[in-house]
N, C-alpha and C positions, 0 to 999 in steps of 0.2 A: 865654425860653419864649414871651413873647408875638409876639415876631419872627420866630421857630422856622418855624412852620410855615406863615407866609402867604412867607417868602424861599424856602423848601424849595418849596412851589410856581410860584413866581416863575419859578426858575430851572428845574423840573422842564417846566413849560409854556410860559416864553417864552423859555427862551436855548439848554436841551441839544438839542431836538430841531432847531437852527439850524446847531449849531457845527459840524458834518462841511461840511457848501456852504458853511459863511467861510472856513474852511479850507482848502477844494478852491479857494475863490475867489481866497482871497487867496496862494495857493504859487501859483498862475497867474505873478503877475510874480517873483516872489521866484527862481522856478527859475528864470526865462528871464534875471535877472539874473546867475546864479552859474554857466548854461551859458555866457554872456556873457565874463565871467572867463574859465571854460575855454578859451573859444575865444578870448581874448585870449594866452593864454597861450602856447597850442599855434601861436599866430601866430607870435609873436613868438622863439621858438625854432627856428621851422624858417627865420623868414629868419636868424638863427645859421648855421642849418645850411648853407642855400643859399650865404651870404656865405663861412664857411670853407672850402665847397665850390669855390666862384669864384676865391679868392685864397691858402688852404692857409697863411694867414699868421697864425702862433700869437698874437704881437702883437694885431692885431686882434681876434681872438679874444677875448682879457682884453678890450679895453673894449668889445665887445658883451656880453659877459658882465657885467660892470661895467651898463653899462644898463638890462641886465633886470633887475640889484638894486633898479634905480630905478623900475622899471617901475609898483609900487604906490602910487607918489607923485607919478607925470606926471598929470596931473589929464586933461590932452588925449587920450589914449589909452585911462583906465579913463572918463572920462564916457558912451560906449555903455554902458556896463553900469550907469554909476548910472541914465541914461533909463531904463532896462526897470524901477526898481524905481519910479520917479515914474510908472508907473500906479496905485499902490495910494493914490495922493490920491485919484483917482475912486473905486477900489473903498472904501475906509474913508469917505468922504462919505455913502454910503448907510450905513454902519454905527455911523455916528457920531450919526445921529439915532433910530436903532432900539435902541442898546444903549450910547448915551451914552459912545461912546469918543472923549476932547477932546485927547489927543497925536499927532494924525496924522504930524505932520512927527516928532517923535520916532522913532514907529515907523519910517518911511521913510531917519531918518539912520542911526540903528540899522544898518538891513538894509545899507547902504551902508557903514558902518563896521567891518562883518564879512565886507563882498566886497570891501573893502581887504586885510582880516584874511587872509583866504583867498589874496589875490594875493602878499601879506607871505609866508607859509607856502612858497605854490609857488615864490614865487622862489630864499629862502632852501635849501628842500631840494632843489631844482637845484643850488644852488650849491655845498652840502656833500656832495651825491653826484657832480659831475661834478669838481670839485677834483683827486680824484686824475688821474682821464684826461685832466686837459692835461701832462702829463709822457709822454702815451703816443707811440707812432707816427704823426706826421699822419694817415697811409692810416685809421686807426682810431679818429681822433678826431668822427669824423662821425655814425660809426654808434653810438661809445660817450653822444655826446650827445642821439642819438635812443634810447638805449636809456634816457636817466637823463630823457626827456619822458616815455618812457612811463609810467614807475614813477611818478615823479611827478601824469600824469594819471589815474594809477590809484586 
């Protein structure tokens, strides 16, 4: 009771009217990391595309296919997108002496741990939706694997 209502204004006066601009602040790098992703993503399937288009060789095919399973665990390829979320050391610096938040790098491994998560995901459901179209017609396996980026980037 006696803590009651000196926190209830704490938080009514020094932290709610904050949290909308930390928020806005801080999804600043968080999105630009998980469009990051995206567009790692959608890269790396259309040189697929490009490559089968070039050579029409099913072969190939499986171990680029095979690659992009790996693709969440190349370290050299997803680091552009871990950078985009190592701005939120700067932005949490300033919010770590204003609201006493002391697991920076936490947070920061976190959001990297989830746009692994997210790459894990996209790979895997490429892989079990395009599965069945390598039994198909080469002439249709191009189109059928830009159709299973899209679904997937959707």
């Amino acid at each position: 009771a006696t803590v009651s209502e000196p926190a209830q204004r704490c938080c009514t006066e020094d932290i709610q009217p904050f949290l909308a601009s930390i928020l806005e602040e801080l999804m600043g790098p968080v999105s630009t990391g998980f469009t990051e992703v995206r567009s790692l993503f959608d890269k790396e399937v259309n040189e697929i595309i490009q490559d089968f288009q070039n050579t029409n060789d099913i072969t190939k095919l499986k171990e680029n296919v095979d690659q992009l399973m790996k693709l969440p665990f190349n370290s050299v390829k997803m680091e552009p997108c871990y950078l985009k979320v190592n701005l939120l050391q700067e932005l949490l610096q300033d919010l770590k002496s204003r609201f006493k938040i002391y697991n920076i790098d936490f947070v920061i491994q976190r959001t990297q741990n989830f746009m692994q998560e997210l790459m894990e995901n996209a790979v895997y459901t490429f892989e079990q939706l395009f599965s069945p179209s390598r039994q198909a017609d080469s002439a249709k396996v191009a189109t059928s694997i830009e159709k299973v980026k899209l679904r997937v980037l959707k």
